[in-house]
N, C-alpha and C positions, 0 to 999 in steps of 0.2 A: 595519537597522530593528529596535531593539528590541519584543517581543510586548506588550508594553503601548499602545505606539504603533500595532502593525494593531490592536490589537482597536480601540482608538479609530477607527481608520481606517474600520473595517468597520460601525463604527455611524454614520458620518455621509456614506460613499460609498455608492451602489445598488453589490452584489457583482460587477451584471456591468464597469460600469466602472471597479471596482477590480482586476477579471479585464485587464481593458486596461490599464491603468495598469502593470499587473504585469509581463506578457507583452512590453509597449516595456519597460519598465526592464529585463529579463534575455534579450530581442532574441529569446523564443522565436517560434518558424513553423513553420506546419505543417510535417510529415514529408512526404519526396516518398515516399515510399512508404502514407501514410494511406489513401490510396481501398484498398491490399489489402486492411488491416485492415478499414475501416467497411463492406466486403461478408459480414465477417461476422456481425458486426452488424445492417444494418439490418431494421429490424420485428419483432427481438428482444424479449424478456424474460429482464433480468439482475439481477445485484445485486453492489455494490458496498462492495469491505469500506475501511471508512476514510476516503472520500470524503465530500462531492465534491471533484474532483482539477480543477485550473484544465489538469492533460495531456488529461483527454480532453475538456476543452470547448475548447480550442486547439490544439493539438501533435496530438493524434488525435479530430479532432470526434466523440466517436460518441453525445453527449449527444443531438443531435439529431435522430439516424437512427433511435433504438430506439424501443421503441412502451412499453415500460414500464421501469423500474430501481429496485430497492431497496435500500438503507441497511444495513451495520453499522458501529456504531461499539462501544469497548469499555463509553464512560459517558454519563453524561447532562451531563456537563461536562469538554470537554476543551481542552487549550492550543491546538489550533487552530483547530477551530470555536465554541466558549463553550458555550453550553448548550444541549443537544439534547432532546428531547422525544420517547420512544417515540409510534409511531402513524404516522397517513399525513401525516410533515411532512416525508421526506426531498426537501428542495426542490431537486432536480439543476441543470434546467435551466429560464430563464425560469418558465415557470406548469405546468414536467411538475414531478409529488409524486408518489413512493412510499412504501412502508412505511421506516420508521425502527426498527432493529432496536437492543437495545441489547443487547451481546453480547461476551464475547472473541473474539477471531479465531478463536482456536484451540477455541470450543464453541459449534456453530450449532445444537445441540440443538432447538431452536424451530423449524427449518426442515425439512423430511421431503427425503430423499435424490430425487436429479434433479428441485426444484424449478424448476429456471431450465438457461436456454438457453446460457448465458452466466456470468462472473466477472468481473470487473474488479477489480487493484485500484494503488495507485499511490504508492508508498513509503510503505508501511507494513509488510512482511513483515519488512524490518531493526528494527522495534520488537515485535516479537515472538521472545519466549525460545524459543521449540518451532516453528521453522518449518515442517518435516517434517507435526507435529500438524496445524498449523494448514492447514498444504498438503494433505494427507491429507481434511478437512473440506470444505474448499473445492472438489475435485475430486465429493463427495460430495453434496453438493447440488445440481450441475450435471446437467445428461442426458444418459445415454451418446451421443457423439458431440460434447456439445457444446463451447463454449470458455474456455478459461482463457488472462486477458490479465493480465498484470504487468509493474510499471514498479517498477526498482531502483534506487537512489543510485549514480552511480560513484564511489569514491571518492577518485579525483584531481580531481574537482571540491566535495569541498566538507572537510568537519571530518574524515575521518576516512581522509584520504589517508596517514598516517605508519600505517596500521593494514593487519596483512596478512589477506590474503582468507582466510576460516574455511575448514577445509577441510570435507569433505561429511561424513568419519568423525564429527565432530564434530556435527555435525548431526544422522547416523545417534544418536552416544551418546546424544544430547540426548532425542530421540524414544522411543529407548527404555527411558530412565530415565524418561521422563515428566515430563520440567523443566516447572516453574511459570513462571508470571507473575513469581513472588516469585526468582527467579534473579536473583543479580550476579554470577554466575562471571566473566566478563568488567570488571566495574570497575575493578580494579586497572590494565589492561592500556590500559582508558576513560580512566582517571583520565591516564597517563602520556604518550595518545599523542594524547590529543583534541585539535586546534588551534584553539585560542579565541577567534585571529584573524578566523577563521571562522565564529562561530557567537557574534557579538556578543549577541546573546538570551539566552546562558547566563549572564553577568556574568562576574564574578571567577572563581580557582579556587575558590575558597572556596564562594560560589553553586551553582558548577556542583556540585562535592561532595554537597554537602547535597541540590540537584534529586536528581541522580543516588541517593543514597539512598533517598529516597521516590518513584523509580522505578514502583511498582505502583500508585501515585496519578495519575501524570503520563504514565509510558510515553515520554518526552523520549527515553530513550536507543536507540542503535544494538546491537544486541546481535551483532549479525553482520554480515562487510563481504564482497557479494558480488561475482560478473561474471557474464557468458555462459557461461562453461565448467563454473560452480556452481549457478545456473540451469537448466541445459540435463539435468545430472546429478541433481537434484532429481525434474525433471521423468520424467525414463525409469526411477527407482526407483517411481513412482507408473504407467506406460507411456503418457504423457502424450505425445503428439509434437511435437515442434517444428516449427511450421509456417512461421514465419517471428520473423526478431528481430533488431533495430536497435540504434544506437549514437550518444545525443545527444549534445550538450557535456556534457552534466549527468548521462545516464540510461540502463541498460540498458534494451530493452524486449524483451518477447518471449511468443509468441502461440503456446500452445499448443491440443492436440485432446484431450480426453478420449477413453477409450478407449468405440467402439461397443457392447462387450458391458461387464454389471457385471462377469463373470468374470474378466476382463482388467484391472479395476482394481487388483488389491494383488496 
């Protein structure tokens, strides 16, 4: 399904039965393991970078267990939600709204450190150049103690299965050069190995090219192709522990602890 066709889609479906619609077309189901996760969760205050994510209003319910969640996105118009509006419009679930943050992943400046209970966020860390940064941030907002939940692309389900997984050094370089937004160190390697079979939305090569160029407008691209074992190493450079984490057709997931004291963070 071409991106011109869901936005149409989205403007003449209500979101939650195009959330159903969705979920029969790609046969997602809960996780038998969900209840772990949504105990950490419920009656929470979190916030979510990149959402809302139709994983955690189906695959892992925890839309409905929190008591509050707010919003980042990077713009006020993006390819997958259309045009966002900072303020109290981030419209999660049914009639729950929080704030709507408009922000890079990787600069929560606007947010004061251990605001929230919780993180969520749900394939979006592969469109960010500086994951480490962004990771780093994200952990920083949260309460010592609290949790940091992500959900990653696997890459043998979708466009970028012929790509091998980044390694962490690389992510360390990344972090501490202080890579931008503005980074296509990777395109070359996009350009050669991305399979278009897969990702009818991008058009021709030619299309994709040209997206792929204007990258810091659009953020379409995958800048890093992770797993569990990149993940998990991420996570204990920051001493973030792994609590639990799973493995869909589609998806790494994985639910870490932030560390109880700040001292313990970096």
């Amino acid at each position: 399904m071409n991106l011109r066709l869901r936005q149409l889609i989205k403007q003449v479906i209500p979101a939650r039965a195009l959330g159903i619609l969705l979920a029969l077309r790609y046969g997602w189901k809960q996780l038998p393991t969900a209840k772990l996760y949504l105990e950490c969760f419920r009656g929470a205050t979190g916030i979510e970078i990149g959402g809302p994510s139709l994983f955690f209003q189906y695959i892992v319910p925890l839309y409905p267990v929190v008591t509050k969640l707010d919003g980042v996105n990077f713009s006020s118009q993006t390819m997958w939600e259309g045009k966002i509006q900072k303020g109290e419009h981030f419209n999660y679930y049914k009639d729950k709204v929080g704030f709507q943050f408009i922000s890079e992943a990787s600069d929560l400046s606007e947010i004061k450190t251990g605001s929230y209970q919780f993180l969520i966020s749900s394939n979006c860390l592969e469109h960010v150049a500086n994951p480490l940064k962004a990771l780093q941030e994200w952990i920083r907002v949260v309460s010592p103690g609290g949790y940091l939940f992500l959900v990653l692309p696997k890459k043998s389900s979708n466009f970028d299965h012929r790509r091998p997984i980044t390694l962490f050094e690389h992510l360390l370089d990344d972090y501490q050069n202080n890579t931008s937004e503005h980074d296509l160190t990777h395109l070359d390697e996009i350009l050669a190995l991305h399979d278009l079979t897969r990702d009818q939305a991008a058009g021709s090569q030619e299309n994709f090219k040209k997206r792929s160029l204007e990258n810091f407008s659009n953020r379409g691209l995958h800048h890093h192709v992770f797993d569990l074992p990149l993940i998990e190493q991420m996570f204990k450079h920051f001493g973030v522990s792994m609590i639990q984490s799973d493995t869909t057709e589609t998806d790494y997931v994985a639910l870490g602890r932030v560390p109880a004291t700040e001292s313990k963070r970096w």
